[in-house]
NUGUVO-29183 format. One line per field, with one value per residue: residue number from 1; residue in three letters; z, x, y of N, C-alpha, C in turn. Coordinates in steps of 0.05 Angstrom, whole numbers, plus 32768, in hexadecimal, padded with zeros to 4 digits. Atoms other than C-alpha are relative to their C-alpha. Layout:
<sites>
num: NUM_...
residuo: Ala_...
n_c3: Z_...
n_c1: X_...
n_c2: Y_...
ca_c3: Z_...
ca_c1: X_...
ca_c2: Y_...
c_c3: Z_...
c_c1: X_...
c_c2: Y_...
</sites>
This chain:
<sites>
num: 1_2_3_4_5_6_7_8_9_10_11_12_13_14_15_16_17_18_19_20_21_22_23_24_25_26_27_28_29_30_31_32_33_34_35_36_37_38_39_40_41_42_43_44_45_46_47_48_49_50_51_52_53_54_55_56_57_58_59_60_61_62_63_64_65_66_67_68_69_70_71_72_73_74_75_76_77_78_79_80_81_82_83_84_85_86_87_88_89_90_91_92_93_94_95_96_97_98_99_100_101_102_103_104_105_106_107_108_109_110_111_112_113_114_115_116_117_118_119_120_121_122_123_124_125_126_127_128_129_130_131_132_133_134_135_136_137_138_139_140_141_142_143_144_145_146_147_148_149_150_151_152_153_154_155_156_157_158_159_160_161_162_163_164_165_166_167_168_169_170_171_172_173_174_175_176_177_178
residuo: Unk_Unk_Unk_Unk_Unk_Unk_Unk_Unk_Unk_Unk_Unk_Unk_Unk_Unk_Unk_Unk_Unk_Unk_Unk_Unk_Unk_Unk_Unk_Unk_Unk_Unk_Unk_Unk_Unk_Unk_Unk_Unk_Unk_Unk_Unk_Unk_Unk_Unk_Unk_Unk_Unk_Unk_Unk_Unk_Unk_Unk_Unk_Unk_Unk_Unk_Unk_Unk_Unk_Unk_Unk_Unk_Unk_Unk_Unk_Unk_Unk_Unk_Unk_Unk_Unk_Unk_Unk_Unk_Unk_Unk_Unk_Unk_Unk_Unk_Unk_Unk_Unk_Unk_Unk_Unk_Unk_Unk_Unk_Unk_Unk_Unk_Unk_Unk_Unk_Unk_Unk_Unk_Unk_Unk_Unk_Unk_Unk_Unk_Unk_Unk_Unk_Unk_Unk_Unk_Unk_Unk_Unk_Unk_Unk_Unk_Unk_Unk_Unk_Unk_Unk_Unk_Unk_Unk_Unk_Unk_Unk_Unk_Unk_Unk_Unk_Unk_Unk_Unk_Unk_Unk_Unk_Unk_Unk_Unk_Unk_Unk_Unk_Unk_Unk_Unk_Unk_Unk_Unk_Unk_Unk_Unk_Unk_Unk_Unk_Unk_Unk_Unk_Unk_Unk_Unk_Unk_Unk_Unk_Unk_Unk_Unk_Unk_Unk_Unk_Unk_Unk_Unk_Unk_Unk_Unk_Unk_Unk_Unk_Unk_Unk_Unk_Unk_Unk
n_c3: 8019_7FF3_8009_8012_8023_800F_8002_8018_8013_801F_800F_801F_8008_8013_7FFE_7FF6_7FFA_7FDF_7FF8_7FED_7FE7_7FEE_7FF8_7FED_7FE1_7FF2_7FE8_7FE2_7FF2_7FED_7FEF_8006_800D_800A_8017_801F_800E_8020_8012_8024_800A_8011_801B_800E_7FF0_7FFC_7FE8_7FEE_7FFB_7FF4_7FE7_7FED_7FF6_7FEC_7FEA_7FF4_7FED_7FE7_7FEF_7FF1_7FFD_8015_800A_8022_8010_8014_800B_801D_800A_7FEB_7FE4_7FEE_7FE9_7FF2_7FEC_7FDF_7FF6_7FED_7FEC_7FD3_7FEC_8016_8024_801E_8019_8014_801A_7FFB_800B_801E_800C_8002_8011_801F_7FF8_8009_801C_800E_7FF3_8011_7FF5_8001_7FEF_7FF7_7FE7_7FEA_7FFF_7FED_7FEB_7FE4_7FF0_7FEA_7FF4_7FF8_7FE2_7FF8_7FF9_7FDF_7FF5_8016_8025_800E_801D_8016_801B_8001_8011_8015_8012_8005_8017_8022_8001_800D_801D_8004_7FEB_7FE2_7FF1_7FF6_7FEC_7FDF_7FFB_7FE9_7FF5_7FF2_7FF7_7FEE_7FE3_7FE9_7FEF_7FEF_7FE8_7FF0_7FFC_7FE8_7FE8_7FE8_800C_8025_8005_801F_7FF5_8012_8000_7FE2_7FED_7FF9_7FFD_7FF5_800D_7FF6_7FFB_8008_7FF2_8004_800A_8021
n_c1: 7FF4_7FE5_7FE4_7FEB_8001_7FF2_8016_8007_8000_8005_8003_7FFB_7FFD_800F_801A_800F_7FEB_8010_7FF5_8012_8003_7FE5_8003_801B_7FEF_7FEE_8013_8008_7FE6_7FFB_801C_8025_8004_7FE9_8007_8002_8006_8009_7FFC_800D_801E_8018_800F_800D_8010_7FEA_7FF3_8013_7FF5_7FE6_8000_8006_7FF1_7FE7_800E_8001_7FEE_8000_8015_800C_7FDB_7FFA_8019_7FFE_7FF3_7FF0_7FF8_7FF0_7FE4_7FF3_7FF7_7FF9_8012_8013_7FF4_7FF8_801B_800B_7FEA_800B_8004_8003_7FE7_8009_7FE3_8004_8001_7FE4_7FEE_8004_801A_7FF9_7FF2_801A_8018_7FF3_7FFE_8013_800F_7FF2_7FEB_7FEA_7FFC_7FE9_7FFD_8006_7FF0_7FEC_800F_8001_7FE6_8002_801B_8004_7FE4_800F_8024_8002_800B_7FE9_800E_7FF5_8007_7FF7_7FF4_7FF6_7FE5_8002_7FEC_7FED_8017_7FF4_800E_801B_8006_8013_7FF0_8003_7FF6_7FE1_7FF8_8010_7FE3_7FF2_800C_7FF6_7FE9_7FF1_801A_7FF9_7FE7_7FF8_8015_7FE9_7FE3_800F_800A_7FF4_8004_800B_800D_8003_8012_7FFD_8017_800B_7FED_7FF4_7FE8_8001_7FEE_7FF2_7FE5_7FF6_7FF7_7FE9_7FFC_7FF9
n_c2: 8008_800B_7FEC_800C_7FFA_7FED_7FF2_8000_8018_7FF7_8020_800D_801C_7FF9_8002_801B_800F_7FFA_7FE4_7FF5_800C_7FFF_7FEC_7FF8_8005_7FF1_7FE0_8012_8008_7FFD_7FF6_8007_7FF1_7FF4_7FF0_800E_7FE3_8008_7FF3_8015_7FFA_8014_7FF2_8015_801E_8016_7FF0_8008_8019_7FFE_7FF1_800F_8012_7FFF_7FFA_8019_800F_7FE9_7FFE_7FE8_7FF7_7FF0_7FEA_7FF0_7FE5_8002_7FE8_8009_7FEF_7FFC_800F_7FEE_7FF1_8016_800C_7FEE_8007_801E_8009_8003_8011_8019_8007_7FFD_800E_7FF6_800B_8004_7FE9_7FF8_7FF7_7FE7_7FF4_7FFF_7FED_7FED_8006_7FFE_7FE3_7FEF_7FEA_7FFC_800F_8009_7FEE_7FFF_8015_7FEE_7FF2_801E_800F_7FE7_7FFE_8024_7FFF_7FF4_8010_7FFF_8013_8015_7FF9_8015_7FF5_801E_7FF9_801C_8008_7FF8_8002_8016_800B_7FF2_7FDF_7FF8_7FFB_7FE7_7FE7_7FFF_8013_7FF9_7FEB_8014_8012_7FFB_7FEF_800B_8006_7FDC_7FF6_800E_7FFE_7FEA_8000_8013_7FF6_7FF8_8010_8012_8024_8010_8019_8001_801A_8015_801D_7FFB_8000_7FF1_7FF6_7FE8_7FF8_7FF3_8000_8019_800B_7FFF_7FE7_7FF9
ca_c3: 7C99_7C9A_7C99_7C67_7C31_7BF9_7BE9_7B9F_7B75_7B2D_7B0F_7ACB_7A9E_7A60_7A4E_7A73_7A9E_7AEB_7AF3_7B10_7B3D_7B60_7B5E_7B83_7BB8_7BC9_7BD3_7C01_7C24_7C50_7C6B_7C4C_7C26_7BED_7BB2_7B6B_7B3E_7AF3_7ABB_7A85_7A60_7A45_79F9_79E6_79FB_7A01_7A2B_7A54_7A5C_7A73_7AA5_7AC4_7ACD_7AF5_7B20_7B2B_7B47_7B79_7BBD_7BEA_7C01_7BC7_7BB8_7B6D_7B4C_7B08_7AE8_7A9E_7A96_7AD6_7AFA_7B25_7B44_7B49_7B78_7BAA_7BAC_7BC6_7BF1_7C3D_7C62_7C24_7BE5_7BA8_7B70_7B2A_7AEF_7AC1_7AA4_7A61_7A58_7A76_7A46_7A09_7A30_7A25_79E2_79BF_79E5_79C1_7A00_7A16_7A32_7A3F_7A71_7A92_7A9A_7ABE_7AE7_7B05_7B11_7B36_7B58_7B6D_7BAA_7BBE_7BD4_7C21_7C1B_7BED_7B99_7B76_7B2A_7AF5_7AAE_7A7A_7A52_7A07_79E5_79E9_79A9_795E_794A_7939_78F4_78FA_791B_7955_796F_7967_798A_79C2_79C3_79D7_79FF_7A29_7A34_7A46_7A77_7A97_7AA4_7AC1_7AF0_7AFD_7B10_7B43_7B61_7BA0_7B7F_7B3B_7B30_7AE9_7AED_7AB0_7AA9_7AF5_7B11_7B2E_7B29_7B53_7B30_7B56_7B8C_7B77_7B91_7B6C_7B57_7B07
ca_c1: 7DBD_7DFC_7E3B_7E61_7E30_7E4B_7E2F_7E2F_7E2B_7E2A_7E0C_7E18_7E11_7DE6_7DA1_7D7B_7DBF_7D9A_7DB8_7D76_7D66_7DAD_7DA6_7D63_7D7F_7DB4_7D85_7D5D_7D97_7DA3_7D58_7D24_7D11_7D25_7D14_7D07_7D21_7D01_7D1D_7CEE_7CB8_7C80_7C81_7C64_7C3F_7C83_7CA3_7C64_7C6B_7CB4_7CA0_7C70_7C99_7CCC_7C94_7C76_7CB0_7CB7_7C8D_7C73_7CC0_7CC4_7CAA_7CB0_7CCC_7CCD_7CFD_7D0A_7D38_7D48_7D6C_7D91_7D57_7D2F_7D70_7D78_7D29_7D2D_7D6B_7D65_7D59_7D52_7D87_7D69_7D77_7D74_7D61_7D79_7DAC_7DA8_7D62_7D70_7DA5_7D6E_7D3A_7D74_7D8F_7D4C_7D32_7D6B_7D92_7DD2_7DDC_7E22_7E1A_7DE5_7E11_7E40_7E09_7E00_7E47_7E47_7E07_7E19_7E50_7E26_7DE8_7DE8_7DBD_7DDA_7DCB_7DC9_7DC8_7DC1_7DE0_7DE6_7E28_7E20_7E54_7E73_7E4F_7E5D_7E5C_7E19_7E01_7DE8_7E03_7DD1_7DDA_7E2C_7E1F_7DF1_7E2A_7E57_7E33_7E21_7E69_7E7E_7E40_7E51_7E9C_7E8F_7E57_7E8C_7EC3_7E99_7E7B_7E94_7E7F_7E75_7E51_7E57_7E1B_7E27_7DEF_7DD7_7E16_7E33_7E7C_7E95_7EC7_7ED3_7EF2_7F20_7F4D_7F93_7FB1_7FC0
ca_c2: 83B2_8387_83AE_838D_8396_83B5_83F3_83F2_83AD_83A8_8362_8349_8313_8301_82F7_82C2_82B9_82C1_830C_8329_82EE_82F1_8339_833D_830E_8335_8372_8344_8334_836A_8384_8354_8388_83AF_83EB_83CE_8409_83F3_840D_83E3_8406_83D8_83E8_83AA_8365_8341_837A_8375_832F_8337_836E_8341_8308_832F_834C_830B_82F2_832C_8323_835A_8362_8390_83DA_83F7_842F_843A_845D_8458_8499_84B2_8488_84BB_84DB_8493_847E_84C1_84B4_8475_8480_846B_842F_83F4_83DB_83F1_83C6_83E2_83BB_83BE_83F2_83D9_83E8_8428_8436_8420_8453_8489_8479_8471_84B5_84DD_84EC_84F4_84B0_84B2_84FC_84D5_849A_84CA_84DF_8496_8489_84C9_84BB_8474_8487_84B0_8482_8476_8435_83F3_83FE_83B8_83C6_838C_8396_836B_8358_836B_836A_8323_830D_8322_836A_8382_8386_83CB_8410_841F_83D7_83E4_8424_83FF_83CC_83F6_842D_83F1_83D8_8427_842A_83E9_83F2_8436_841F_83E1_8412_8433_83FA_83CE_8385_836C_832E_830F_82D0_8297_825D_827B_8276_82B6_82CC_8306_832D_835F_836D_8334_8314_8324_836A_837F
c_c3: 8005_7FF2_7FE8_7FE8_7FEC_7FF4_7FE0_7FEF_7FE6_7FFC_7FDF_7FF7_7FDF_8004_800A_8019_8022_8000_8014_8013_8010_8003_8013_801D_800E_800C_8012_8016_8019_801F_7FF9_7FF6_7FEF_7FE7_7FEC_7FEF_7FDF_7FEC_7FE4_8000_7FF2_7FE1_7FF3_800C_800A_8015_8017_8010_8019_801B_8023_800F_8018_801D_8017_8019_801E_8013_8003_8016_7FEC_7FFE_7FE6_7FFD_7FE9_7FF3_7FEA_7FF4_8014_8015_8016_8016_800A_8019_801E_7FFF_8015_8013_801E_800A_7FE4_7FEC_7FEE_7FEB_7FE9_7FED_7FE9_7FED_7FE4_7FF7_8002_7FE9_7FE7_8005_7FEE_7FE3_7FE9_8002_7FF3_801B_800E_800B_8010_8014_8018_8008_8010_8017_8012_8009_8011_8018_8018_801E_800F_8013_801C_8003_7FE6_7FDE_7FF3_7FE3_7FF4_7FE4_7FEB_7FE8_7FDC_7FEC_8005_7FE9_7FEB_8001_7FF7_7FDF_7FF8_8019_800E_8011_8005_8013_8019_8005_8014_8011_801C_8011_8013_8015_8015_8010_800B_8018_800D_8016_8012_8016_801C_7FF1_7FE6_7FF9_7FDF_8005_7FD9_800A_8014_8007_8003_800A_800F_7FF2_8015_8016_7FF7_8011_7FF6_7FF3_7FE3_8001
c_c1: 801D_8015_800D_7FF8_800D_7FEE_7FF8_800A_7FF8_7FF7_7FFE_7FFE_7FE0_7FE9_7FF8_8024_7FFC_800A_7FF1_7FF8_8018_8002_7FEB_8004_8015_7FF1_7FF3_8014_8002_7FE4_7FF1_7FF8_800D_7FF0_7FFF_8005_7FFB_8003_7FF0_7FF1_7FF4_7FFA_7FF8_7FF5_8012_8012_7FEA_7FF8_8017_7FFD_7FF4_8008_8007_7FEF_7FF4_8015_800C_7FEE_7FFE_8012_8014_7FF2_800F_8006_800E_8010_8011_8015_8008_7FFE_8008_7FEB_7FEB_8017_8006_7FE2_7FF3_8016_7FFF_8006_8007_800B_7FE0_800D_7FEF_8000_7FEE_8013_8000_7FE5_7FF7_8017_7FED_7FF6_8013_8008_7FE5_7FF4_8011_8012_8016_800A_801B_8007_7FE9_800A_800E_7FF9_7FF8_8013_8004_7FF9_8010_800E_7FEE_7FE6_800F_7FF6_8009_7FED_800F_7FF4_800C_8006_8005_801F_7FF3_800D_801C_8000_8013_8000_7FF4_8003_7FFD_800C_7FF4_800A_8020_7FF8_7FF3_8013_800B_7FFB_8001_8018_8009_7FED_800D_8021_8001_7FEE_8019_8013_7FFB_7FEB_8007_8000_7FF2_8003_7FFC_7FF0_8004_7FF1_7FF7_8011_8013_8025_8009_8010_800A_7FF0_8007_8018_8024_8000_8004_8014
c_c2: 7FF5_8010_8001_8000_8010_8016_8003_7FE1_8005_7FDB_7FFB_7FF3_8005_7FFA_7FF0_7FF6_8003_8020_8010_7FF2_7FFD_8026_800D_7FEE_800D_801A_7FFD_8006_800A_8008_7FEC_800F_800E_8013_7FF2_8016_7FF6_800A_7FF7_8017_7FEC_800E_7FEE_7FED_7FEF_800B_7FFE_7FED_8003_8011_7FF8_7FDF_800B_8008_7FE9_7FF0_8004_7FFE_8023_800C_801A_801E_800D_801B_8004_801E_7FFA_800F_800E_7FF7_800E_800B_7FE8_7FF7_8014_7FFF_7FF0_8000_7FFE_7FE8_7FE4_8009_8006_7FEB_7FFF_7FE8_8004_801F_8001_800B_801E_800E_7FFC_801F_8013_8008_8003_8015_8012_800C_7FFE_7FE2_7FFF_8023_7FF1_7FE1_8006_8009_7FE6_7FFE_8011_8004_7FE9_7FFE_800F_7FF8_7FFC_7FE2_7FEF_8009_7FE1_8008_7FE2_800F_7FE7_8007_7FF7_7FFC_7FEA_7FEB_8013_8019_8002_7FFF_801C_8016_8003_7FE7_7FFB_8011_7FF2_7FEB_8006_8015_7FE8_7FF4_8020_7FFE_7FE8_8006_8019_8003_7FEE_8014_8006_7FEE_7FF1_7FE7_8002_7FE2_7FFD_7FE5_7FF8_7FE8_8008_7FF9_801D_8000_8019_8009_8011_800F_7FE6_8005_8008_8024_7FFA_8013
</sites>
């Protein structure tokens, strides 16, 4: 594995904005191989759809693992030799939210988790709340639940990738102090 990878990446960006195909090359990257950790559940024909896209697009470079509410124990599962790369966080934060449970202790329990890993963790996320404010109070609270989840995965990561039209931004590390 090449040295210099970083061991925790965060990717971001909005819907349709490449995030998971620049995140799945990077998990390539260092072995040729890499974990798929899946946080979707199929609750419909259109989510079903969506699930097999992403699979499709995945060779035999890939092995599966889903995990729609625990993330934590799907990543020291898979920890060893091959990058895992999680997608995506928001749909894990739905899973949690809609399930009734604590999302924001097990939010605490990834950022915790994340230093922790031994082998690279690429996690995609998407960007939520750059748009109007909701009409309606869960979608506020999923708003900003998302925003709190991403900047506390950010904080703890090494690199953060923000992708616009499919073009990837790094954010951070950056380049100037604050």
């Amino acid at each position: 594995m090449e040295k210099s990878f970083p061991r925790t990446t965060l990717v971001t960006g909005g819907a349709r904005s490449g995030k998971s195909e620049l995140a799945e090359r990077l998990a390539l990257r260092p072995t040729g191989h890499a974990v798929y950790i899946a946080t979707a559940e199929a609750w419909d024909d259109e989510m079903r759809d969506r699930i097999a896209q992403h699979q499709a697009r995945r060779g035999a470079q890939w092995s599966d693992h889903p995990a729609p509410l625990d993330l934590v124990q799907a990543l020291d599962a898979t920890d060893g030799d091959s990058p895992r790369l999680v997608d995506c966080l928001t749909l894990w934060l739905t899973n949690l939210m809609l399930g009734g449970h604590d999302w924001r202790a097990a939010a605490e329990t990834l950022a915790d988790a994340l230093p922790r890993q031994t082998a690279p963790v690429i996690l995609v996320t998407n960007e939520v709340g750059a748009g109007i404010v909701p009409e309606n109070k869960l979608a506020r609270e999923f708003r900003d639940a998302a925003g709190w989840l991403n900047r506390r995965v950010a904080e703890v990561s090494d690199t953060v990738y923000l992708t616009v039209a499919g073009c990837p931004i790094k954010v951070k590390p950056h380049d100037f102090a604050l």
